[in-house]
C-alpha positions in Angstrom: -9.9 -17.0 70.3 -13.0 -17.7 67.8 -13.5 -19.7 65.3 -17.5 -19.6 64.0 -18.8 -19.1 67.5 -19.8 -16.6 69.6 -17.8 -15.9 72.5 -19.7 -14.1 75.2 -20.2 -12.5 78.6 -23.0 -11.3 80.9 -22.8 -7.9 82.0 -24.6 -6.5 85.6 -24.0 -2.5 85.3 -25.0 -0.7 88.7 -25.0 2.6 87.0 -24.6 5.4 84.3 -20.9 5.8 85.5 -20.3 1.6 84.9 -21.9 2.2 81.6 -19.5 4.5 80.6 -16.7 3.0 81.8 -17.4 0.1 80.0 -17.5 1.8 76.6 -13.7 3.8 77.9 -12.2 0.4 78.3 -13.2 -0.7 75.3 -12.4 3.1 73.6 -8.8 2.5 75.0 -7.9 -0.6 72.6 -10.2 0.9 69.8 -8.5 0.5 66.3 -10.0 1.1 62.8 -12.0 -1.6 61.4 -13.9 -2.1 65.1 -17.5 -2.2 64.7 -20.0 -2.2 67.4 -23.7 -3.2 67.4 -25.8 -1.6 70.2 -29.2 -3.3 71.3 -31.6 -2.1 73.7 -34.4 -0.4 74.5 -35.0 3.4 75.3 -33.3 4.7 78.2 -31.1 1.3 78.2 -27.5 3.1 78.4 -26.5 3.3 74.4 -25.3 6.7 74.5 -23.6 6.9 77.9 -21.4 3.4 76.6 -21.0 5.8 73.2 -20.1 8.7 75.8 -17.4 6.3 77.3 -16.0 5.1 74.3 -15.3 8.3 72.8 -13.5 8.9 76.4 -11.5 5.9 76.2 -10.5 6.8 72.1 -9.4 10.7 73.3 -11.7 12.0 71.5 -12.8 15.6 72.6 -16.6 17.0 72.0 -20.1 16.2 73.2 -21.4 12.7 72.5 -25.1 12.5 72.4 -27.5 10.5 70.6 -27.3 11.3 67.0 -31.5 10.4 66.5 -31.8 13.4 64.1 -28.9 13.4 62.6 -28.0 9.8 61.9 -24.4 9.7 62.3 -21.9 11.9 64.0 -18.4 12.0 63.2 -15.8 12.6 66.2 -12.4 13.1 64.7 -9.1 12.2 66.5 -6.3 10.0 65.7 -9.0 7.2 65.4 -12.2 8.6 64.3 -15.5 7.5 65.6 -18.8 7.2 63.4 -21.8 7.2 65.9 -24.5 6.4 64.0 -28.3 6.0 65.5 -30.3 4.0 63.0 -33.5 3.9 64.9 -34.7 6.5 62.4 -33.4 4.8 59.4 -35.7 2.9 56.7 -33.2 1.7 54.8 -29.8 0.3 55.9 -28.3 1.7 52.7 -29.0 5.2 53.6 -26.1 4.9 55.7 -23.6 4.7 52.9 -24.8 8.7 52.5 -23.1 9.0 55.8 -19.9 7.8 55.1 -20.0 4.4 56.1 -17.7 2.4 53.8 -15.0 5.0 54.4 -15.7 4.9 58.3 -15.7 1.3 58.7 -11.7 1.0 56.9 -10.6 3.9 58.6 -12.6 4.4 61.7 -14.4 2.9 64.6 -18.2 2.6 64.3 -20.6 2.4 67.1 -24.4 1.8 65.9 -27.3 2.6 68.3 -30.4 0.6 67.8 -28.3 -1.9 65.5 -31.3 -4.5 64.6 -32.4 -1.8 62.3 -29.1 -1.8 59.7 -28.1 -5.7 61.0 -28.2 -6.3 56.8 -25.3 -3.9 56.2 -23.5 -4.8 59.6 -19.9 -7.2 59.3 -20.1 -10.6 60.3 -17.4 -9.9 62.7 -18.5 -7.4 65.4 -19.0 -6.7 68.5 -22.6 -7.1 69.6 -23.5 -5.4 72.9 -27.2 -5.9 74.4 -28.0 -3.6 77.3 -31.8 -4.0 79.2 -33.2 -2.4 82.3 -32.6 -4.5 85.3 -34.7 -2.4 87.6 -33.2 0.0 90.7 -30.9 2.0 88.4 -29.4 -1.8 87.3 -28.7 -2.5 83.1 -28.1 -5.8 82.7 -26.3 -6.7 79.3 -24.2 -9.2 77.1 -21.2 -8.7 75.3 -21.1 -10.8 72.2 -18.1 -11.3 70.0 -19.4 -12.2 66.7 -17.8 -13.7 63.5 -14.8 -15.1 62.7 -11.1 -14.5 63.4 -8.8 -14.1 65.8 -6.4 -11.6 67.4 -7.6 -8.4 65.5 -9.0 -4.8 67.1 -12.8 -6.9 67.7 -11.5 -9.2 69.8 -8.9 -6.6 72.1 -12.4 -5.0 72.5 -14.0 -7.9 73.4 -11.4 -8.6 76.1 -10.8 -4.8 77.1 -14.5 -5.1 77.8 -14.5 -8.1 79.9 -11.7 -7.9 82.1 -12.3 -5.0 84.8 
């Protein structure tokens, strides 16, 4: 499907709910290796596509932001690292938790992404999500990177086809 371009799609979300199903659809064709940047501002819907994803992955447990944490680990048969860099000074502080190990055997998904873009794969998904006003997000869903029929682009797809 991609060569060296970006492949991408525009996203209108009507509500928390959409948000969320939006990360399970993508959570339902997660494999290892799948990273995931997450742009936006406060309030934007980061968490509740994290919240979905999980969902979609069968992962059991409460998903909320990890801001104080850093990173939260959700076990199953494919783990999720939910990491929330806006705290983060340095990208490599991540690698205290777990991320080399996480992004082989896991799925990642990285809130406020521009802040660890350094450390991030060149092939990724790269999902921007804004306030639209009236409850609305508006987004993009960017497939990033080269390659072709691997776990990044079945997300890409998953995510696009409703």
């Amino acid at each position: 499907m991609t060569d060296s371009r970006t492949t991408s799609a525009r996203l209108v979300l009507t509500s928390e709910a959409q948000t969320e199903a939006l990360g399970q659809r993508i959570g339902e064709v997660a494999k290892a290796g799948l990273v995931i940047g997450l742009y936006g501002e406060l309030g934007a819907g980061k968490t509740a596509l994290v919240r979905g994803l999980a969902r979609g992955m069968a992962l059991d447990g409460r998903v909320r932001s990890p801001t104080f944490t850093i990173a939260s680990l959700h076990r199953g048969a494919v783990p999720l690292l939910h990491v929330d860099a806006y705290r983060l000074d340095d990208p490599a502080e991540l690698a205290l938790h777990g991320w080399q190990e996480w992004h082989q055997e896991g799925v990642i998904a990285v809130e406020w992404a521009d802040r660890v873009e350094s450390i991030l794969p060149a092939r990724r998904l790269r999902i921007d999500l804004a306030h639209g006003g009236e409850g609305l997000r508006q987004g993009q869903i960017r497939l990033l990177g080269e390659g072709r029929g691997d776990a990044i682009e079945d997300a890409f797809l998953a995510a696009i086809v409703c």
